[in-house]
C-alpha positions as CSV (number, residue, x, y, z in Angstrom):
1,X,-83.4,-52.0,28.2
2,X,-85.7,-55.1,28.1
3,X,-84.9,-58.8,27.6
4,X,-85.4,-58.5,24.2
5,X,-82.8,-55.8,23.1
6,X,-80.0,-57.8,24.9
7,X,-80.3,-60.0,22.3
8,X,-80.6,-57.5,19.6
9,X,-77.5,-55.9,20.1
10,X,-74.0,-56.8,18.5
11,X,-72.5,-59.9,20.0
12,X,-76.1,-60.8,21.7
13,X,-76.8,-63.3,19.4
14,X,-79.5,-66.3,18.3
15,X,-82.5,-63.6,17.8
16,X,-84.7,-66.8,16.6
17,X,-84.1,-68.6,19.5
18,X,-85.3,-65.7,21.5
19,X,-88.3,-65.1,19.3
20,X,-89.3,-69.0,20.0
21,X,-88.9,-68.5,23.6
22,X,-91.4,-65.7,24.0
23,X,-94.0,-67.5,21.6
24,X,-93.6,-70.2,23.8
25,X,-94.2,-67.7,27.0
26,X,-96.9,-65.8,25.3
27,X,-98.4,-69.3,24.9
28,X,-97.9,-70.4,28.4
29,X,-99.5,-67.0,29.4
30,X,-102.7,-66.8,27.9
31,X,-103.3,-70.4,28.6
32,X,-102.8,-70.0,32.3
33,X,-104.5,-68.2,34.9
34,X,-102.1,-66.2,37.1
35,X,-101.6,-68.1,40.6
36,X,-100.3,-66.7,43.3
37,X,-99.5,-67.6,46.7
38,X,-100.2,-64.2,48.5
39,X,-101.6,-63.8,51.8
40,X,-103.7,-60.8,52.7
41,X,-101.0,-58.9,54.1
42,X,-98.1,-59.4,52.4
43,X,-96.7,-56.1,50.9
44,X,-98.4,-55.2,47.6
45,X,-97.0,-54.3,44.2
46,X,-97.6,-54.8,40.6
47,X,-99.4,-57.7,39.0
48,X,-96.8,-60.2,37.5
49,X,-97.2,-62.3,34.2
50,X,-96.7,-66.3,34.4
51,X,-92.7,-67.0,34.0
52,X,-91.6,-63.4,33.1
53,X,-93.0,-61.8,36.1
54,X,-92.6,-58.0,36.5
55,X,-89.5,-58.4,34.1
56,X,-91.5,-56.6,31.1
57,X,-92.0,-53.5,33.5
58,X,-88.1,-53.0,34.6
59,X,-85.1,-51.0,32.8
60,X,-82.6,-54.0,33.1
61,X,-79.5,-51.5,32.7
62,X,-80.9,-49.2,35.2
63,X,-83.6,-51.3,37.5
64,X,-83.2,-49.6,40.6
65,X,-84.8,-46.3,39.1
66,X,-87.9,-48.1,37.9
67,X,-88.5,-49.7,41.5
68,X,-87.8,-46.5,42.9
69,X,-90.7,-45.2,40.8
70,X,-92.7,-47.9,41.8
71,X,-91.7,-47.2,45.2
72,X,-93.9,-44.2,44.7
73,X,-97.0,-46.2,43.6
74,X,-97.3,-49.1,46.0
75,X,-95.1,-47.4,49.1
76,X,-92.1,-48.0,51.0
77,X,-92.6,-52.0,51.0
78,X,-93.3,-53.3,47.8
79,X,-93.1,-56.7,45.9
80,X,-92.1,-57.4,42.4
81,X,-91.5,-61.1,40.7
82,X,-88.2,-61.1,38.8
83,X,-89.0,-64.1,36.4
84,X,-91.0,-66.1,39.3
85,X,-88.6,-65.1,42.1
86,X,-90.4,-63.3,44.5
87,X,-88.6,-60.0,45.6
88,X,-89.6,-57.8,48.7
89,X,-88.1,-54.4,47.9
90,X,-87.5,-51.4,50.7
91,X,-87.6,-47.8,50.0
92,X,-87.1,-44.7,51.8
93,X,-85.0,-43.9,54.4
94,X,-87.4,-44.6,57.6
95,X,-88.1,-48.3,56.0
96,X,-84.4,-49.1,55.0
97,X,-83.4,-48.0,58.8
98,X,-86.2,-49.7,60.7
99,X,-85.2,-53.0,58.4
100,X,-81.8,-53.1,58.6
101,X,-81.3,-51.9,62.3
102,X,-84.5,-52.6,64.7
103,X,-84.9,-55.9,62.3
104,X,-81.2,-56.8,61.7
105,X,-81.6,-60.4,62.6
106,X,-84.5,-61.0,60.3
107,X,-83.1,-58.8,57.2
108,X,-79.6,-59.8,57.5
109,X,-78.8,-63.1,55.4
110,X,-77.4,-62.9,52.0
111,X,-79.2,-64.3,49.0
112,X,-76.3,-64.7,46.4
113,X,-76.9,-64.1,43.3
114,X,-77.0,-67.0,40.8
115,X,-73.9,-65.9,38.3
116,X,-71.6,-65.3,41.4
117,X,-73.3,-69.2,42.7
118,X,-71.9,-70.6,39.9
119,X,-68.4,-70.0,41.2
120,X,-68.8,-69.7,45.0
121,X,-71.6,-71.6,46.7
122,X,-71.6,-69.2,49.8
123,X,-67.6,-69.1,51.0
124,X,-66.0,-65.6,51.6
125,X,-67.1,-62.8,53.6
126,X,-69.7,-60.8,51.6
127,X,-72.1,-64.1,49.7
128,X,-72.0,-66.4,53.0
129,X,-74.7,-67.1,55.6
130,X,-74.8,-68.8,59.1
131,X,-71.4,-69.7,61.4
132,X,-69.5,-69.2,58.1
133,X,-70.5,-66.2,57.7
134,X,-69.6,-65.2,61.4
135,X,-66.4,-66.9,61.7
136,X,-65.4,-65.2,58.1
137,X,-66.5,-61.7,59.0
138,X,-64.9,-61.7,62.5
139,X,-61.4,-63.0,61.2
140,X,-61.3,-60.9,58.1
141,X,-62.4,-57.9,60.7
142,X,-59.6,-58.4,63.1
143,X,-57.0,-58.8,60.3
144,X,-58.3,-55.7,59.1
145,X,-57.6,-53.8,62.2
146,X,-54.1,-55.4,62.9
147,X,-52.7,-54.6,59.9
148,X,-53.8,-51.1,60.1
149,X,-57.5,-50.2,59.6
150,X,-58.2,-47.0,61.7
151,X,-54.7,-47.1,62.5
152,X,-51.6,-45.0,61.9
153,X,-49.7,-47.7,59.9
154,X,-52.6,-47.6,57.3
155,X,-52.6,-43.8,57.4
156,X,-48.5,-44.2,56.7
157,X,-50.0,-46.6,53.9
158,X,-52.4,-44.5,52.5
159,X,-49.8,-41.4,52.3
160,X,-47.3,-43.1,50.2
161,X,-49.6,-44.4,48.1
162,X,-50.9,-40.6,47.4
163,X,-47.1,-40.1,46.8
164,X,-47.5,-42.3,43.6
165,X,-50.8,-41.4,42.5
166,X,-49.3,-37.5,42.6
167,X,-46.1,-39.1,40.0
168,X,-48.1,-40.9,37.9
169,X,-50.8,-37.2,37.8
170,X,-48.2,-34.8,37.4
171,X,-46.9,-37.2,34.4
172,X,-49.5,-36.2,32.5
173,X,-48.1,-32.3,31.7
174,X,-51.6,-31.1,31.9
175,X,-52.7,-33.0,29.3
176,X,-56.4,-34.7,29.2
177,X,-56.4,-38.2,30.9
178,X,-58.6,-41.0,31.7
179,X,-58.0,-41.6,35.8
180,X,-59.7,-44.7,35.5
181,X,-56.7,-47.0,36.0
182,X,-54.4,-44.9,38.2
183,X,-56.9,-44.4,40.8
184,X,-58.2,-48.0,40.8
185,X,-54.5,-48.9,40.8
186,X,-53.9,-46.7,43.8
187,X,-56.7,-47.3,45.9
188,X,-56.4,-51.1,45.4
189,X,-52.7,-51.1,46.6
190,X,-53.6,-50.1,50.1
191,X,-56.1,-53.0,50.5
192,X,-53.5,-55.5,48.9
193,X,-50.7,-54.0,51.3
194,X,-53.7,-55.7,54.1
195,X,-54.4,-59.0,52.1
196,X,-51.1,-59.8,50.6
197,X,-48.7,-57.7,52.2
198,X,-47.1,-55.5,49.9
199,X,-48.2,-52.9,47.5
200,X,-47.4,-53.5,43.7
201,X,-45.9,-51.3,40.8
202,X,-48.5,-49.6,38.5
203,X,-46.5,-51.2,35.8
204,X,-46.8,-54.4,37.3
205,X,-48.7,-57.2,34.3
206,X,-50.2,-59.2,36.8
207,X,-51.6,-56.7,39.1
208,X,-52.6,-54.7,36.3
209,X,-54.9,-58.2,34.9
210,X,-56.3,-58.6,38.3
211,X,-57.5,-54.9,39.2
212,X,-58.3,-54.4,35.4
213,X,-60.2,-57.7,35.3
214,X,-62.3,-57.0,39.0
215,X,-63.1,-53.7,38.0
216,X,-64.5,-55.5,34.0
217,X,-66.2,-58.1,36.4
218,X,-68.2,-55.7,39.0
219,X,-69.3,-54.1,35.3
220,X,-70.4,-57.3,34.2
221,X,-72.7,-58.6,37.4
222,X,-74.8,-55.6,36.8
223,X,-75.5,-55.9,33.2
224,X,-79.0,-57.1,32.0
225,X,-77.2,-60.2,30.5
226,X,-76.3,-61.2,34.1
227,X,-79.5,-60.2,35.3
228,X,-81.0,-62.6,32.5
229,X,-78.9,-65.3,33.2
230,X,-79.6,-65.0,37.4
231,X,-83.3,-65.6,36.0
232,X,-83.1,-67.6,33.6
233,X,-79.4,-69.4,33.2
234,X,-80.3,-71.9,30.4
235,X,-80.8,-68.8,28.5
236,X,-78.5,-66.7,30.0
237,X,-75.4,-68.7,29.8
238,X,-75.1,-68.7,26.1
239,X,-75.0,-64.6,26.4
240,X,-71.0,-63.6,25.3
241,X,-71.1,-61.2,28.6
242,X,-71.8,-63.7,30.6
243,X,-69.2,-66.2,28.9
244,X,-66.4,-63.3,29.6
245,X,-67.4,-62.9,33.3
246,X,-67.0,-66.7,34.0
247,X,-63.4,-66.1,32.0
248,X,-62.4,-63.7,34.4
249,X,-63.2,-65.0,37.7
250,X,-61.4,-68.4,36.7
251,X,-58.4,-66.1,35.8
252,X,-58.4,-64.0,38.8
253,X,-58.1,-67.9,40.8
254,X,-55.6,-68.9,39.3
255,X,-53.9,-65.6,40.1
256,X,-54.7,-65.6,43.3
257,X,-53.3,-69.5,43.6
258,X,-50.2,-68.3,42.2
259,X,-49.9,-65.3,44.9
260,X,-51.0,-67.6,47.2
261,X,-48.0,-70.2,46.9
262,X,-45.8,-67.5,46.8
263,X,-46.7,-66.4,50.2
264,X,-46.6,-70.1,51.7
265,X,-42.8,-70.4,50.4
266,X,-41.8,-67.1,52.7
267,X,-44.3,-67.6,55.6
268,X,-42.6,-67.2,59.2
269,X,-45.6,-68.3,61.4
270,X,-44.4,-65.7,64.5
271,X,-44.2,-62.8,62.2
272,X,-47.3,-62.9,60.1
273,X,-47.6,-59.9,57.3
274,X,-50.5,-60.2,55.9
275,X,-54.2,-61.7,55.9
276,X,-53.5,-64.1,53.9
277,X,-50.6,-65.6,55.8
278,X,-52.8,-65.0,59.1
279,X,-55.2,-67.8,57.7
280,X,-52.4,-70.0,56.4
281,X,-51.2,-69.9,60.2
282,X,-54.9,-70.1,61.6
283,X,-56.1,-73.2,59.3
284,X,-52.4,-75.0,60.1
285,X,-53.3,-74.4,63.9
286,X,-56.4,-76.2,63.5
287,X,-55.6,-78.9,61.6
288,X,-52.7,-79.7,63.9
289,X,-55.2,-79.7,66.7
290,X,-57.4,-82.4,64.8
291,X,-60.2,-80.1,63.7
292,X,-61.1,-81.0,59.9
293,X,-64.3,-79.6,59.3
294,X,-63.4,-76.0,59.9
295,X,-63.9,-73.0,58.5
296,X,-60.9,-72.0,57.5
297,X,-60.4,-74.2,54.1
298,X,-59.4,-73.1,50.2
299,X,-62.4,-72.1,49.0
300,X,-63.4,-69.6,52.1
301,X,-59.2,-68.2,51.8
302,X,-60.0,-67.3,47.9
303,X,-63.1,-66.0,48.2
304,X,-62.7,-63.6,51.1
305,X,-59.6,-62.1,49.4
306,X,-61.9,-61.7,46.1
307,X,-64.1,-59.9,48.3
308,X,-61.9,-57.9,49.7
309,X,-59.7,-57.0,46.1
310,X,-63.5,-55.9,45.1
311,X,-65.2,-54.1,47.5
312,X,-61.6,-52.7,48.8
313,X,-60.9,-51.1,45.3
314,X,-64.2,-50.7,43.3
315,X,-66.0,-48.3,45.4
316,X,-63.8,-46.1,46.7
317,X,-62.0,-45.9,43.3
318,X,-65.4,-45.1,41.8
319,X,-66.1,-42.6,44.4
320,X,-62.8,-40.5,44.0
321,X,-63.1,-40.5,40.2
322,X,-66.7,-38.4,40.6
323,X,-65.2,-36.6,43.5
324,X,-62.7,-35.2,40.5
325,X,-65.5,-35.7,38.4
326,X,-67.8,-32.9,40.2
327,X,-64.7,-30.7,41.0
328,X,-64.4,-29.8,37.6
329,X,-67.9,-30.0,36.6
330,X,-68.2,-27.4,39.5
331,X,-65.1,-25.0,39.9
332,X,-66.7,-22.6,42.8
333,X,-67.1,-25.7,44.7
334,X,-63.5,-26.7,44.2
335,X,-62.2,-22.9,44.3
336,X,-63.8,-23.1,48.2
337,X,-62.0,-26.8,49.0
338,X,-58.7,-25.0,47.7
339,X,-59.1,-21.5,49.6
340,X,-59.7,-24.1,53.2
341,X,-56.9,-26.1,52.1
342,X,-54.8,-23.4,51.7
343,X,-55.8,-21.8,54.9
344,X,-55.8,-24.8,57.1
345,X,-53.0,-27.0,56.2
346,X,-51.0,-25.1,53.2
347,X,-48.0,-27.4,51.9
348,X,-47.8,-29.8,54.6
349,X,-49.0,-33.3,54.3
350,X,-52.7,-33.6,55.5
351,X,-53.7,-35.9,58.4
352,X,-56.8,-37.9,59.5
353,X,-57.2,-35.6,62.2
354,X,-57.1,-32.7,59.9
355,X,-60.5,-33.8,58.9
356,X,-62.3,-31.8,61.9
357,X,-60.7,-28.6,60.8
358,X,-61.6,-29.1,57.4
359,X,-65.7,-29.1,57.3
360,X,-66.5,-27.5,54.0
361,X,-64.0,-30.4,52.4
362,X,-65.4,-32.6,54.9
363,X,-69.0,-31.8,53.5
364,X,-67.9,-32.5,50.2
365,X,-66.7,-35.6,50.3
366,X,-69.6,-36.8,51.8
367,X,-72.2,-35.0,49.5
368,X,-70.0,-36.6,46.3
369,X,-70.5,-40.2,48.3
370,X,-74.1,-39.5,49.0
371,X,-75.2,-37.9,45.2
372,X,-72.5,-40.7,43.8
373,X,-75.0,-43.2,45.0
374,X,-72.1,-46.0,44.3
375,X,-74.4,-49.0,45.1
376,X,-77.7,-47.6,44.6
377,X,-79.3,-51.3,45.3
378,X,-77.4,-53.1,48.3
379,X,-76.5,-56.5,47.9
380,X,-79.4,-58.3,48.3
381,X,-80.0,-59.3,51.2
382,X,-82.6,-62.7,52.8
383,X,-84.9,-62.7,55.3
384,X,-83.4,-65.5,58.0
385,X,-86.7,-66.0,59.4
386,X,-90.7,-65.6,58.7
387,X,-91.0,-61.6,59.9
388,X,-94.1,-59.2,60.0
389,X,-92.7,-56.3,59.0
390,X,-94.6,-52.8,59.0
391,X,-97.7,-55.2,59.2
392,X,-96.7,-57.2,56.3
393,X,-96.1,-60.5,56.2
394,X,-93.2,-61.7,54.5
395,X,-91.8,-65.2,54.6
396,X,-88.2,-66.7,55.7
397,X,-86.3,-67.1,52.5
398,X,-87.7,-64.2,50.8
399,X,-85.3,-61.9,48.8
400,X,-85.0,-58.8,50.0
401,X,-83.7,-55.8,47.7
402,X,-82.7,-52.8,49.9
403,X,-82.5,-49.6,47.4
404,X,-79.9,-47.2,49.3
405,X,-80.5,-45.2,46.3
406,X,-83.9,-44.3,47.4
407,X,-82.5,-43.2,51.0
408,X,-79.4,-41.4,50.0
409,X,-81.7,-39.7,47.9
410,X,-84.6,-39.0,49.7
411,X,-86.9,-36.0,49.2
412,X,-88.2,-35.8,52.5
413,X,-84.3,-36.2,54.0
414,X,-82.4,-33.8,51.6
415,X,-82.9,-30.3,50.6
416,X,-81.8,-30.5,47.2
417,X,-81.6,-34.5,47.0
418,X,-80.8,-34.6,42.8
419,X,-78.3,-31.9,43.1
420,X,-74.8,-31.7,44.5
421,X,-75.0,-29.4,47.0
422,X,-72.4,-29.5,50.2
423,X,-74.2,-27.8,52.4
424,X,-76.7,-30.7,53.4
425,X,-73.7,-31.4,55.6
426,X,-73.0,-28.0,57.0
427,X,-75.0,-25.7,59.3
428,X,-75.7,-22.6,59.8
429,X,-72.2,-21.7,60.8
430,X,-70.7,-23.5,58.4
431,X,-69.9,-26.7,61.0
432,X,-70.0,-30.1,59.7
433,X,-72.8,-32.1,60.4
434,X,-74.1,-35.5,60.3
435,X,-77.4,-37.1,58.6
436,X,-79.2,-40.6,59.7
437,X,-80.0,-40.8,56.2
438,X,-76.3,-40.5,55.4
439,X,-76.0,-44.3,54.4
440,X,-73.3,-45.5,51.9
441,X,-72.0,-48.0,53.5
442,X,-75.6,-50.0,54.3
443,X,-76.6,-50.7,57.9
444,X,-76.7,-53.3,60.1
445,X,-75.4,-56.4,60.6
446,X,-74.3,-56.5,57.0
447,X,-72.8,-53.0,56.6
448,X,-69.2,-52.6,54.7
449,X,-66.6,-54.2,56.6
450,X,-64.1,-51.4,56.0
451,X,-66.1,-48.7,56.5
452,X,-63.1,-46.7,58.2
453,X,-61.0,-47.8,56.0
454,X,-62.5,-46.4,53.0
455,X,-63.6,-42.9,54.5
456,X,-59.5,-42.7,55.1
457,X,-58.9,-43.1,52.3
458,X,-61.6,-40.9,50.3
459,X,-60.1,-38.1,53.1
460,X,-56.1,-38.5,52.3
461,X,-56.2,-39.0,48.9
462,X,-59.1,-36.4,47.9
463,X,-57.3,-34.1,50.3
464,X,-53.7,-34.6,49.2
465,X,-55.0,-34.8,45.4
466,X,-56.7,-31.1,45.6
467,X,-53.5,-29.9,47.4
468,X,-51.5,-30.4,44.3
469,X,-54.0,-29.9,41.4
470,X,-56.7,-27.8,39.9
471,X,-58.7,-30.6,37.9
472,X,-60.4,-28.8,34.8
473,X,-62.4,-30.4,31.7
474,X,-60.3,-31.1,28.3
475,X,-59.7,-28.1,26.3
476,X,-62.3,-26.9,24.3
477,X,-64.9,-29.1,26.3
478,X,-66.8,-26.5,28.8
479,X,-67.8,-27.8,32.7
480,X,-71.4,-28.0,31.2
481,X,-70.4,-30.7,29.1
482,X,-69.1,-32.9,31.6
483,X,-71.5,-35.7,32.1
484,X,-72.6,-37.1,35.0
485,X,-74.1,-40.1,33.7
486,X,-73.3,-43.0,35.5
487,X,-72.0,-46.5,33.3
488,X,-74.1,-49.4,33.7
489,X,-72.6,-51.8,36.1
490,X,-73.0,-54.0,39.8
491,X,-71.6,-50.3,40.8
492,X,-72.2,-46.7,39.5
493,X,-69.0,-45.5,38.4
494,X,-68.9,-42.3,36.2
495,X,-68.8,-42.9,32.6
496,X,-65.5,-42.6,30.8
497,X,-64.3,-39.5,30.7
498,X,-60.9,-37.1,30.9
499,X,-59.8,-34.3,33.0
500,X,-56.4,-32.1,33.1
501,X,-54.3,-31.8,36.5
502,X,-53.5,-28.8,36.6
């Protein structure tokens, strides 16, 4: 999709506007001669147009497949110009590694993105830079861990929340459903059992707006309006995506402000139960000591528990639903996680430390993460200093788009890279196996923060999930008809579809 067709379809609106506007850059472009402010040795890539840049050359919905392509042309270090912002882009697992691990300094500042700017000028966890950054991501990590990351009260957690997801399944009779909504409900209950303290019902109004609305928002951020309004937001922000997306994030605040009052009324400084009430108690420390100008104010509160509502529910959820996805799409596959089930654990409930016992589920799981390819561009990230970089200059400031896509699937990494096939994580002995180029979660200093969380999770509740159930396409629809298209989004989650639990 180009710039033009977002404007062409229903709801895009004022086509004569946009028909000015590109006389008026077709004008601008023959008239001037292309500048450009490269060096000799900064990385290459394909000549841009005045204004527009390499825009004309990209598939909005899908952009990280043309740059992979490009990838191809101009190697593993490329540049493109989105409008006139310059973008370094890394491909390929060796590149992506050497970047984000041996250069971890230099690679790892954030450049937010202009539509989440409008809203959060750097506060939180994920969108922050410099000593907010650091004191953000080390209290949100040891919140993380005492109420239960990697721990067996999370594990206890996660359990009885597969207890619910297994009611709210076996509702269903067999009949075809969308798990859309019951997963995200599920898996966003354990990282609100963290952040707010409690789980909440699946019936629930409120919690029902804010997972629906975060899961409608992480759709929204990747959709070539957003991506026209990061370039161009005088244009952009007349776009009725756009105009929904700033809707929601103002209704998820005042949600949050709501939740957040409720938990000030009830909090007992000496017995904290949540994250939230860990920074009441932290900022009220402060203050009391005279410090003013911390870190821990309003705006950096509401913003790391957005982040963490988001990336705690989005991509795991995502990632379970192709998980079923494949399983029916592939019944010998889930005919051979049954048979080790059934051998291994039977009826009891399954454990984290089942996991080593269970390799060919094991393998799975992580081939459905690593085909999945949930985030197939990371968030981008900034280069905190001038760096030469696989002897190419590139300049502090500079975006930098890392496409994970282009590692997880790798031809020179993966035997069958474009196919789901389990055994890239099992050897010869059918043992699991690891792969450096195994790399959902980013690297680096700017990896996921609950990395451990979610692989508990995608264990416990795939595990506990294929225990009970045989998932199978809608009657009359055959496993060759199941598509594996993913919806356009921030995120690649499968496109709607329904499955029987049988």
């Amino acid at each position: 999709m180009g710039i033009a067709d977002i404007f062409l379809q229903p709801g895009g609106g004022f086509a004569s506007l946009l028909a000015a506007t590109f006389i008026l850059l077709l004008v601008y472009a023959l008239s001037s001669a292309l500048s450009s402010d490269e060096t000799a040795n900064e990385p290459p890539g394909p000549r841009p147009l005045p204004v527009l840049g390499n825009l004309l050359q990209l598939d909005l919905k899908r952009p990280y497949k043309t740059l992979v392509e490009m990838s191809k042309k101009y190697g593993p270090v490329f540049t493109v110009y989105l409008g006139s912002k310059k973008v370094v882009v890394l491909a390929g697992y060796k590149a992506v590694k050497e970047a984000l691990v041996n250069h971890a300094e230099e690679f790892g500042d954030r450049d937010i993105l202009r539509i989440v700017k409008q809203y959060n000028d750097g506060h939180g966890v994920i969108w922050s830079n410099g000593e907010s950054w650091k004191e953000m991501r080390r209290f949100t990590l040891t919140n993380l861990r005492d109420f239960g990351m990697g721990k067996k009260a999370c594990e206890d957690k996660i359990i009885e929340e597969c207890q619910h997801l297994l009611e709210v399944f076996r509702n269903f009779r067999g009949e075809a459903f969308d798990t859309t909504q019951p997963i995200n409900y599920a898996v966003s209950n354990i990282i609100c059992s963290i952040v707010y303290g409690n789980r909440f019902d699946y019936k629930d109004p409120e919690f029902n707006a804010m997972v629906d609305g975060m899961n409608r928002k992480i759709q929204l951020v990747g959709s070539p309006s957003a991506q026209v309004y990061n370039l161009f937001p005088w244009l952009g922000k007349r776009l009725s995506q756009n105009k929904e997306f700033f809707k929601l994030t103002a209704d998820y605040g005042r949600k949050n402000l709501e939740i957040f009052s409720r938990l000030r009324e009830s909090l007992n400084p000496l017995a904290c139960r949540s994250l939230v009430e860990s920074f009441f108690v932290r900022k009220q420390h402060l203050e009391e000591s005279g410090i003013t100008n911390s870190y821990f104010h309003d705006e950096n509160l509401m913003w790391t528990v957005q982040n963490l509502f988001a990336a705690g529910t989005d991509t795991t959820a995502a990632t379970l639903r192709w998980s079923l996805l494949l399983m029916a799409k592939y019944p010998d596959i889930q005919e051979k996680v049954h048979e080790e089930l059934s051998r291994v654990i039977g009826d009891r409930q399954v454990h984290v430390e089942d996991r080593k016992n269970l390799p060919f589920t094991d393998a799975v799981i992580h081939e459905t993460q690593r085909l999945a390819n949930i985030a197939p561009i990371a968030i981008p990230h900034r280069t905190s200093q001038d760096v030469t970089f696989r002897g190419y200059f590139i300049k502090k400031e500079t975006t930098v788009y890392v496409l994970l896509t282009s590692v997880l699937h790798d031809e020179s990494e993966w035997e069958k890279p474009h196919s789901f096939h389990p055994d890239h994580f099992l050897d010869k002995d059918g043992k699991f196996v690891k792969n450096d180029a195994f790399m959902p979660f980013s690297a680096g200093r700017r990896a996921c923060l609950g990395e451990s969380l979610a692989r508990m999770e995608l264990f416990l509740f795939f595990v506990t999930l294929l225990q009970h159930f045989n998932f199978r396409p809608p009657l009359g629809v055959s496993e060759n008809h199941l598509d594996l298209t993913p919806r356009v989004g921030f995120t690649l989650s499968p496109t709607k579809h329904m499955l029987r639990a049988l």
